[in-house]
N, C-alpha and C positions, 0 to 999 in steps of 0.2 A: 370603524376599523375592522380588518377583515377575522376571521380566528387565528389565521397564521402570522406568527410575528418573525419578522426577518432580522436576520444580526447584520452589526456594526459588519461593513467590506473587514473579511478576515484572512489569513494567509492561513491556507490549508495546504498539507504538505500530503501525495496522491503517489502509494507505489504500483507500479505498472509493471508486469510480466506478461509473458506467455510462451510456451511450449510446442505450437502447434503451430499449422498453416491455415488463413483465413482468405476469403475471397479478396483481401487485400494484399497476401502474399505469406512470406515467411512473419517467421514472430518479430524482427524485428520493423520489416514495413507497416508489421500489424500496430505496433505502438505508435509510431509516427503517426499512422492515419487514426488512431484513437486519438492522440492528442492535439490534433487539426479537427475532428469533430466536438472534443470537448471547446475548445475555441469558437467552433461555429456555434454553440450552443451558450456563449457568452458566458463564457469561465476565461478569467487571464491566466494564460499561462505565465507569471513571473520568470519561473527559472525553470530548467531543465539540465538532467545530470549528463552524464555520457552512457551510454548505452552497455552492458555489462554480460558478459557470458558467465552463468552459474549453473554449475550441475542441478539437476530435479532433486528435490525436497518432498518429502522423502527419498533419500539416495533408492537408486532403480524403479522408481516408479512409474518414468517415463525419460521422453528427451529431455536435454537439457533446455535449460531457459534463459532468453533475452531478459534484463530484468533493468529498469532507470526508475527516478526519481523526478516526480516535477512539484513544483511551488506555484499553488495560483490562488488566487484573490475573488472573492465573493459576496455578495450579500444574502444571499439565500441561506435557509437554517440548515445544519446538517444530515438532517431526515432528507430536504429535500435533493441536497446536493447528492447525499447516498442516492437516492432513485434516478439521478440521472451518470452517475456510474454503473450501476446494475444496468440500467436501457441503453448505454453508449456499448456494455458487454456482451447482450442479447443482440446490437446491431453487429457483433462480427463476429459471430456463433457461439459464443460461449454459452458451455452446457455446463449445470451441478449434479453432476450425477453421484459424483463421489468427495470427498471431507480433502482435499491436497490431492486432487484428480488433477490429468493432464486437461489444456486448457488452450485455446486460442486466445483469449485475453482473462487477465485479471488486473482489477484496478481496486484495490484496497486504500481507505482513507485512512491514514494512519496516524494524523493530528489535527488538530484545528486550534493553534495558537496556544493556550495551555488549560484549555478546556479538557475536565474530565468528564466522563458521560457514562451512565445515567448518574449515578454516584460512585463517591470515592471504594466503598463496599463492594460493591457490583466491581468495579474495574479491581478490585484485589481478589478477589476468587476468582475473576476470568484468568488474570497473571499466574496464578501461583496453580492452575489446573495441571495435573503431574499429564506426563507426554502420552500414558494410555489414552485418558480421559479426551484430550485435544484429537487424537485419532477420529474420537469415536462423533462429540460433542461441537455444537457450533452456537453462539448466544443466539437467541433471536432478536436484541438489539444494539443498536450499534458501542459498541466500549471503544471509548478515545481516554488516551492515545488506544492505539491496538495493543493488546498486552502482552504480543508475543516481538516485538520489532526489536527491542535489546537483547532477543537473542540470535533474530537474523543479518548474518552478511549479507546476503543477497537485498535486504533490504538497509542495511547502516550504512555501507561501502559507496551506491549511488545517492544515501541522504549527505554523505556527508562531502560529496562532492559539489554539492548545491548551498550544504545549509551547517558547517561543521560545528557551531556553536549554538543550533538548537539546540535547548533545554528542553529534558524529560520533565513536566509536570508533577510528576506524581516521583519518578527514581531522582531525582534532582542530578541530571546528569548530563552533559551535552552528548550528542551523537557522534563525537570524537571521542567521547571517554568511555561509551557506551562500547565503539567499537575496539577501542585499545583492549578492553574486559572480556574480549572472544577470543577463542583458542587462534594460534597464526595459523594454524594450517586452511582456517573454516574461513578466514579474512582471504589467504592467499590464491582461494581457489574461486572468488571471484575476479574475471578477468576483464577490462575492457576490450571492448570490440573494436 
């Protein structure tokens, strides 16, 4: 048996933005053709939200951003699956040059079934990091769920058009009650396209 152990096919839930033009087009052909490569690259895609216009994050940072949700299914551990979102991000330009920089793609894993990662520890100081700190600071490894997603519309708004009765692992909360508990103006200014 080899060193890497692969999990049980899981339903890992993948937010998708971008703000930019890539050689596949605007940000929104850019998500399409990300998630036609993740496809080719033998990831189901389950489900898929509607595609969503939301102001940039941090407000004026840059354009605004396409932003969807998809649900797909896998055996590969989530190390490896991360490595093949960062390489599907590097295939249509995406640069790190800056902490919430503008972006031709980003594809954030933002659950895997109700796996916490590395530990429950680790993912509550990642959470509870005050909004200077997040500016500044990025873990170096992966914390699932993502501990900032109950306070994003841009990202509750397309989960919970796919998946409204997932449960927060760790907040015990579905991504319907998650969203209800954000201000309406920060809900309203997500728009679909």
């Amino acid at each position: 048996m080899g060193s890497k152990m692969t999990e049980f096919r899981s339903k890992s839930l993948i937010a998708l933005g971008g703000n930019l033009p890539s050689a596949a087009g605007a940000p929104q052909s850019t998500l399409v053709s990300a998630i036609a490569e993740l496809s080719r690259r033998g990831l189901y895609v389950q489900l898929l939200s509607r595609f969503f216009h939301t102001p940039c994050f941090p407000a004026g940072a840059g354009p605004d951003y396409v932003n969807a949700v998809i649900q797909l299914s896998t055996d590969i551990s989530s190390a490896d699956l991360l490595a093949i979102l960062h390489d599907v991000e590097a295939q249509f330009a995406r640069v790190r040059e800056q902490r919430w920089g503008m972006r031709t793609l980003d594809l954030d894993l933002i659950a895997r079934e109700d796996q916490v990662s590395p530990d429950l520890a680790t993912y509550r100081h990642w959470q509870a990091l005050p909004l200077a700190a997040q500016t500044r600071r990025a873990p170096e490894q992966l914390i699932l769920p993502h501990p900032r997603l109950q306070d994003r519309g841009f990202v509750l708004v397309p989960l919970c058009d796919i998946a409204p009765d997932w449960q927060h692992p760790v907040l015990g909360l579905s991504a319907r009650e998650m969203l209800a508990a954000l201000p309406k103006a920060a809900v309203a200014e997500v728009q679909p396209l």
